[in-house]
C-alpha positions in Angstrom: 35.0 5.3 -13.5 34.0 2.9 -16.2 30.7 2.2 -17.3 29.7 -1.4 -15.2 31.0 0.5 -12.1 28.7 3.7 -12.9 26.1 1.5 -13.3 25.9 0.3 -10.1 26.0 3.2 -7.9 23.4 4.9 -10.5 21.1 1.9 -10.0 20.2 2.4 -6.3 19.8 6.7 -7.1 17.1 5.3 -10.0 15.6 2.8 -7.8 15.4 5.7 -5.3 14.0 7.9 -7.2 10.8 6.2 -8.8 10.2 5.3 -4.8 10.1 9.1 -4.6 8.2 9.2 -7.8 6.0 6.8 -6.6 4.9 8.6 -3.1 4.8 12.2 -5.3 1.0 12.3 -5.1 -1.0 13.8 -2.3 -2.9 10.4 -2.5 -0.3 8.0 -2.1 1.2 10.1 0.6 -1.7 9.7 2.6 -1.6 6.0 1.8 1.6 5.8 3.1 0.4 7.6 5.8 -2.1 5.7 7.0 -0.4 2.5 6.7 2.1 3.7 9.2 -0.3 4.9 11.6 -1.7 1.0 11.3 1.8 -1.0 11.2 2.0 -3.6 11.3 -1.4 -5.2 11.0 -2.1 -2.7 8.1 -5.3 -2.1 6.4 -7.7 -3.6 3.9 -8.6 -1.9 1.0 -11.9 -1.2 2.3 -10.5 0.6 5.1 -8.4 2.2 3.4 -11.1 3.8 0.6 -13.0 4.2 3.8 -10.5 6.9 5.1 -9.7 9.0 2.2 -12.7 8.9 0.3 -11.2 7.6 -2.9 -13.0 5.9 -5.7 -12.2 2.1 -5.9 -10.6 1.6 -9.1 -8.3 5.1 -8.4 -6.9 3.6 -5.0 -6.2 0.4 -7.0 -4.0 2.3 -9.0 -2.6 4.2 -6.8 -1.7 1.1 -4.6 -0.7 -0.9 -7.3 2.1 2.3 -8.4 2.9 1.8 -4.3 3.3 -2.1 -4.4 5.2 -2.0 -7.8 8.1 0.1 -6.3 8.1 -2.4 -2.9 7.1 0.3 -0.9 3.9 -1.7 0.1 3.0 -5.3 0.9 0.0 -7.5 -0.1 -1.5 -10.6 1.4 -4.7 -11.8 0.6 -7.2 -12.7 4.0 -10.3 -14.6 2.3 -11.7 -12.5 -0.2 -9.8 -9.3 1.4 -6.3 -7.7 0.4 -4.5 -6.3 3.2 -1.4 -3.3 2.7 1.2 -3.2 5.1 3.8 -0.7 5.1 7.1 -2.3 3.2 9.1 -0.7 6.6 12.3 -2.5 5.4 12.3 -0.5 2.2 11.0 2.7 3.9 14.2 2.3 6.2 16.7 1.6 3.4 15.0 5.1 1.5 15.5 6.9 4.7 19.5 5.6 4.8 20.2 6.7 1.8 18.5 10.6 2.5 20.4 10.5 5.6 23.8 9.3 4.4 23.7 11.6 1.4 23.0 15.2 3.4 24.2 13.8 7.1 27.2 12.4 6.9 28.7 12.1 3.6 28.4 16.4 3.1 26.9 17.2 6.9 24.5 19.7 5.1 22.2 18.7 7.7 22.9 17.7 11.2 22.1 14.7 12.3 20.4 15.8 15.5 18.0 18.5 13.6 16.6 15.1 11.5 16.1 12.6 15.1 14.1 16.5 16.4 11.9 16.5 13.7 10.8 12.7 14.5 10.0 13.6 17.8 
């Protein structure tokens, strides 16, 4: 394999992998969390802090470390920033899980993952 084409198919693994990195916190998860429960309106930051209780310059962190690795989105409302849930990224994530342990090696079977979701 040379080294332009191992760079490509390391490239999505990396970018997967700081999105991993990115939701490794109890905190973000939650974030994440709750911004599924509330797609696709989302939340504002105020309702957000509201729910888990987090100091306002922590959750900025954490959402910023969320928004950096596109797994949120931003728009601003008036003086209000509103998260959604980046669902399209969320989806490409989950593709990649299930491709790798589904149906490239079937160490999983498929309908074990679609009973879990239920």
């Amino acid at each position: 394999m040379s080294i332009a084409s191992a760079k490509r198919t390391t490239y999505p693994v990396a970018k997967y992998a700081d999105m991993f990195s990115a939701m490794g916190t109890e905190a973000r998860l939650r974030i994440m969390q709750l911004l599924l429960k509330a797609h696709p309106e989302g939340l504002v930051v105020g309702e957000i802090q509201e729910e888990l209780e987090i100091p306002n310059s922590t959750l900025s962190h954490h959402l910023d470390k969320l928004k950096n690795e596109d797994l949120v989105n931003v728009r601003r409302e008036s003086t209000f920033l509103r998260y959604t849930a980046n669902t399209e990224a969320l989806q490409e994530l989950l593709q990649f899980l299930y491709a790798e342990c589904c149906t490239r090696n079937r160490a999983l079977k498929p309908q074990a993952i679609v009973q879990i979701c239920k």
